[in-house]
N, C-alpha and C positions, 0 to 999 in steps of 0.2 A: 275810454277813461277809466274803465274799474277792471282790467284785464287783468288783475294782480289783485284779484280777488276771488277767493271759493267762492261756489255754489252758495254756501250758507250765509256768507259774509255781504254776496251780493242779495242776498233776502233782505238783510239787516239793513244794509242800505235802502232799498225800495222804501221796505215796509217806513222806515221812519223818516224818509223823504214825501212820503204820502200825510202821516201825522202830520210833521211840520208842517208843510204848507196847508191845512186846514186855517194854521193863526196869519191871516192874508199878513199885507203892505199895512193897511190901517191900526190892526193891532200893535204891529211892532211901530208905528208911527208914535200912536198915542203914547204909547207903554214909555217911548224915548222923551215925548215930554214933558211928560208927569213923575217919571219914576218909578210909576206902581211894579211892585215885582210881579212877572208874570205867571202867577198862580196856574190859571186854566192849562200853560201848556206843562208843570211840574205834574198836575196833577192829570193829566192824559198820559204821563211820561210813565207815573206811577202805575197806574189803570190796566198798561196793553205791557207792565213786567219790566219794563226796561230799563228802573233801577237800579237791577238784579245783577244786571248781563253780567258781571265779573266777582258774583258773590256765589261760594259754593252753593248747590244744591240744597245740603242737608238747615241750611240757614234761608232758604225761603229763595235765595237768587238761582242763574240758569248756570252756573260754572263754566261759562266761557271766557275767553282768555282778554287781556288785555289790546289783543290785536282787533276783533269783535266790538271792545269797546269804542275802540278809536272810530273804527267805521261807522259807526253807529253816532258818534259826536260831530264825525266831520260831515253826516248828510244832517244832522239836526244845525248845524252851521249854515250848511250850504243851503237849505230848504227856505231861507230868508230871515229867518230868527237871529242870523248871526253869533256876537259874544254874547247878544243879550240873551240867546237861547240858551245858547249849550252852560253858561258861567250860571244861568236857574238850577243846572243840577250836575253841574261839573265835581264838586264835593260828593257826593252822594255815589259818585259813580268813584272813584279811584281811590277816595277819602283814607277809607278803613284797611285799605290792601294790608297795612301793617300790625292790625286788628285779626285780618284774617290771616296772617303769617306764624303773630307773637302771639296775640290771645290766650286765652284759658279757652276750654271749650264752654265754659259757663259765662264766658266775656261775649261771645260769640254768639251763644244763643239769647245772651240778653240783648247787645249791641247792634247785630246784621239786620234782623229781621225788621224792627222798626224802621229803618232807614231804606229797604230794599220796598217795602210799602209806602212807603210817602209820607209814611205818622209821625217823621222827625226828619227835621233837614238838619245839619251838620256844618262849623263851618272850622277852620286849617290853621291853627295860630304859632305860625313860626317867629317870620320876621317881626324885626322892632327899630324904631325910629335910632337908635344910635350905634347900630351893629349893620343893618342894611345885610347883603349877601355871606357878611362873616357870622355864621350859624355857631363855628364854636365859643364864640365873643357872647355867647346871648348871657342877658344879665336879668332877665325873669325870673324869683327865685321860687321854689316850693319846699318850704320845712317840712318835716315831720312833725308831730304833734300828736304825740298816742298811734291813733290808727287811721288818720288823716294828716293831708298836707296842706298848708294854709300857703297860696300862693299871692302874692304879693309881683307887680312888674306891667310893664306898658309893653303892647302891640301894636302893630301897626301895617294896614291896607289888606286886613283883615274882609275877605267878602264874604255876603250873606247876614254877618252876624247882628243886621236887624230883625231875622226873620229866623234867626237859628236857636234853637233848644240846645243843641252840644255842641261843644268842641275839641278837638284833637289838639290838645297842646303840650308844646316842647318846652319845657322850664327848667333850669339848672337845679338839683338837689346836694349837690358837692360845689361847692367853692371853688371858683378856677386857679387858684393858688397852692390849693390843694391832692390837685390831678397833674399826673405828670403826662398824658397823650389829653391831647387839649379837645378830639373827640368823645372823649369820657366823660362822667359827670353831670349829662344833662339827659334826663327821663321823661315819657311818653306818656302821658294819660288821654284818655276821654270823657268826657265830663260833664254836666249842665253848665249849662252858660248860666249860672244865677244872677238876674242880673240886681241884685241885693247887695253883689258883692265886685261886680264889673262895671265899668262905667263905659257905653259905649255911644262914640259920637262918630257920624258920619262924617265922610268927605267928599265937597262937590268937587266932582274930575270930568274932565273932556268928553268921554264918551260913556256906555255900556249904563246909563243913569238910572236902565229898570232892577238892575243887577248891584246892591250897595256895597260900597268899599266903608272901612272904619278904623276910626283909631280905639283901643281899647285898654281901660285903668283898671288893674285887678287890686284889689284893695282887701284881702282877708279872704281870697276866695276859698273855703273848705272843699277838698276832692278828700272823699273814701281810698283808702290804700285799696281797693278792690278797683277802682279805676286807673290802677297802672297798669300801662301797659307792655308786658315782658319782663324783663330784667330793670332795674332800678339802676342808673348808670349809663344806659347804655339805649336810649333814646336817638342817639343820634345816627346811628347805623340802624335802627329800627325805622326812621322814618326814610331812608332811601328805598325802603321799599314803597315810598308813597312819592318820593320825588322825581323817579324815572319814571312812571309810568302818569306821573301830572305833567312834565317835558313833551312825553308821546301824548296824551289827547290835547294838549294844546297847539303842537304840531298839527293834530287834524283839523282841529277846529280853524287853527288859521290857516288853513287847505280849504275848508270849507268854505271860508268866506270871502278868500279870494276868488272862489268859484261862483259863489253866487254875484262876485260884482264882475267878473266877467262875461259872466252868461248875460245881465241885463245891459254892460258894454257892448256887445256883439247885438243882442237884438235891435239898441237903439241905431248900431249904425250900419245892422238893413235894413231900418227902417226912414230913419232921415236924411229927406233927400238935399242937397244944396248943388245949385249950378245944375238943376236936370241929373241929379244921379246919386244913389244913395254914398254918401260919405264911407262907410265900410269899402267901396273900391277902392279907395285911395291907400295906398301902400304906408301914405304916414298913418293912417290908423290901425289900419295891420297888422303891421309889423310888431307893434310896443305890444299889442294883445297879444299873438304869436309867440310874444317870446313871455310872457305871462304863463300864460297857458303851459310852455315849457318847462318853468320854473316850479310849476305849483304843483305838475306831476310828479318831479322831480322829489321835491319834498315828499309829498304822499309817500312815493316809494321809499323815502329813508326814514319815516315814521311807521309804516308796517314790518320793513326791515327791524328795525328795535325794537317792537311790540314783540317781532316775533322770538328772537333772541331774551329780551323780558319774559315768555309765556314758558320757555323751554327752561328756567335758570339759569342763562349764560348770562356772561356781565353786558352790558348793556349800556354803561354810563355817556360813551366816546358818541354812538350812533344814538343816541336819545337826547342829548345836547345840539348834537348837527342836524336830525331831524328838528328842532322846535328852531336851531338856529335859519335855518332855509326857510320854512317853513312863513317865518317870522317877516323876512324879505321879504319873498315873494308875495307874502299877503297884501302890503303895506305897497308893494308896488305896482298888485293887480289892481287893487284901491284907486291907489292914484291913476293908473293908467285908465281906470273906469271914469274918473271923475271927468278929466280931460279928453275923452272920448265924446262926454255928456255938453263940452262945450261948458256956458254960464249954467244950463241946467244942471248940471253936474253940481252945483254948489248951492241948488234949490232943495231940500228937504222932499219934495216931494217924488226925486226920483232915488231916496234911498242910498246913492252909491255913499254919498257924504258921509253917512249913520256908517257906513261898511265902513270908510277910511278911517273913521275914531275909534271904530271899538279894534281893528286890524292893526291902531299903532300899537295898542292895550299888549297885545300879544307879541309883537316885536319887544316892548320890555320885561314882562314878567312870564314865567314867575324868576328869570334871572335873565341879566342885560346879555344882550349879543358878544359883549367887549370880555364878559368872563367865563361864558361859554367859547367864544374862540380862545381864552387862553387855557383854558381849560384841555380843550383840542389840542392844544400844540403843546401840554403836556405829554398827554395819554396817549395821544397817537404818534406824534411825531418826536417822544423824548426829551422836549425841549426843557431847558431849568424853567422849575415852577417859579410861578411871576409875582404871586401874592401871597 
């Protein structure tokens, strides 16, 4: 299962396959129906460095590459924590790539180091309730104003940002009327979430409940001109250095978690016996795991493939789409295959698979639908006329 993994990389997996599973079944049980965000395993996460993993050295992290990272999310996944695990520190880990690309070096040593310790969680404020995947349609605005921008606009499925201090947000400062390349025009800060000046309300959704989604009302919010980030303008090709490399760990992470409901699919059915003989002999249950299992490796490999193309500077857009797009399936249908392996238990709470299936659709949608990832695909790769 990890043959397509270094020496080093297979450390990184143990070791944080070991973490994980300290927080049992009951943790993540409770966690799922109450909400609580999972503190204890952020801040274990924070404790033994792993933060860091994809944060240069000089800034407090280990300067390992995003391929590293991935590994590292998909055993915190797979370890039984699921989306609820890996989405506790999924920002913290890939959040800032564009921070540590564009930055200032004085952005960098204010910005990395908090976040690589745990003393600020962070959360991604792209999308917005009337633009959906058209990024250059965003209508969030930020004026200038002296030496600050007073940002004004609505968010939305915004995670973390009940428990976040900053955020990375994309808001138009040029007027779309006024740019003639419709990628222009919208700029990149990091910033306090004040929430003095945001208004943010939660959203109850299907799964992943210890982990909050939100909609969020910016209403006058003040960002310092020292919190832009890079070029003014030109936000939007700054933050693809944060969106391929959020593609690939969600690709792991739903690698992850297909694996952890296939692995407890396989134990129940050596373990449960019907008719004098454990169910696992039976070729109908087999078979749908088998090709799970197939599927999910599958993915894997085209999610380290594009980490590692990401880590080298090669473009990466094509295999960082198709990895989160397989990825995405296969999770959703190791899920299901796990549920239906469990029989009625399957749809008992207490065996867990059900918690895998909700938070594994989570990932089959975001952070962009299957439907514009493949058209996407049959642009870049196969030429085809763009479709949207």
């Amino acid at each position: 299962m990890t043959g397509s993994l270094t020496r080093e990389q297979n450390e990184i997996r143990e070791a944080v396959l070991s973490l994980g599973r300290t927080f049992d079944d009951d943790y993540w049980l409770e966690h799922d129906r109450t909400g609580e965000f999972p503190g204890e395993l952020f801040d274990a996460m924070a404790r033994n460095g792993w933060l860091g993993i994809a944060i240069p050295e000089e800034y407090g992290g280990s300067g390992l590459g995003i391929a590293e990272a991935a590994v590292m999310m998909q055993a915190l996944a797979e370890s039984g924590g699921g989306a609820s695990a890996a989405s506790a520190i999924h920002m913290n880990i890939f959040g800032l790539n564009p921070v540590v690309v564009y930055g200032t070096d004085a952005q960098k040593k204010r910005m990395l180091p908090p976040l690589v310790r745990g003393e600020q969680k962070a959360c991604f404020g792209v999308t917005e309730p009337t633009t959906g995947l058209d990024t250059t349609n965003l209508k969030t605005r930020a004026e200038r104003k002296g030496d600050k921008y007073i940002v004004h606009g609505q968010k939305v499925w915004i995670s973390t940002a009940q428990i976040a201090e900053k955020i990375l947000l994309l808001a138009r400062t040029t007027p779309r009327e006024d740019i003639e390349n419709p990628t222009e025009g919208l700029s990149l800060f990091y910033t306090d979430l004040d929430r003095d000046y945001v208004d943010i309300r939660e959203i109850e959704k299907m799964g992943r409940k210890a982990v909050d989604s939100n909609e969020l009302f910016f209403d006058g919010l003040p960002v310092p001109e020292d919190d832009l980030i890079g070029e003014e303008g030109q936000g939007f090709r700054q933050i693809l250095h944060g969106l391929n490399p959020e593609r690939i760990l969600i690709a792991a992470e739903a690698v992850g978690i297909g694996r952890a409901a296939l692995r407890r699919a396989a134990d129940y059915a050596r373990e449960r016996i019907v008719f004098d003989r454990p169910i696992g002999m039976n070729q109908g249950v087999q078979f749908p795991l088998a090709k799970s299992w197939a599927e999910l490796e599958s993915a894997h490999l085209m999610a380290l493939h594009a980490a590692a193309l990401y880590d080298n500077g090669e473009p990466c857009g094509v295999e960082a789409n198709s990895a989160k797009y397989l990825a995405g399936e296969a999770a959703v249908r190791a899920c299901e295959n796990a549920v239906l392996t469990h029989g009625g238990f399957g749809y008992s709470r207490e065996y867990h698979v059900e918690r895998l299936l909700r938070e594994a659709m989570l990932f089959k949608i975001i952070p962009v639908t299957p439907q514009l990832m493949l058209s996407y695909i049959a642009e870049k790769a196969l030429d085809l006329p763009k479709s949207y």
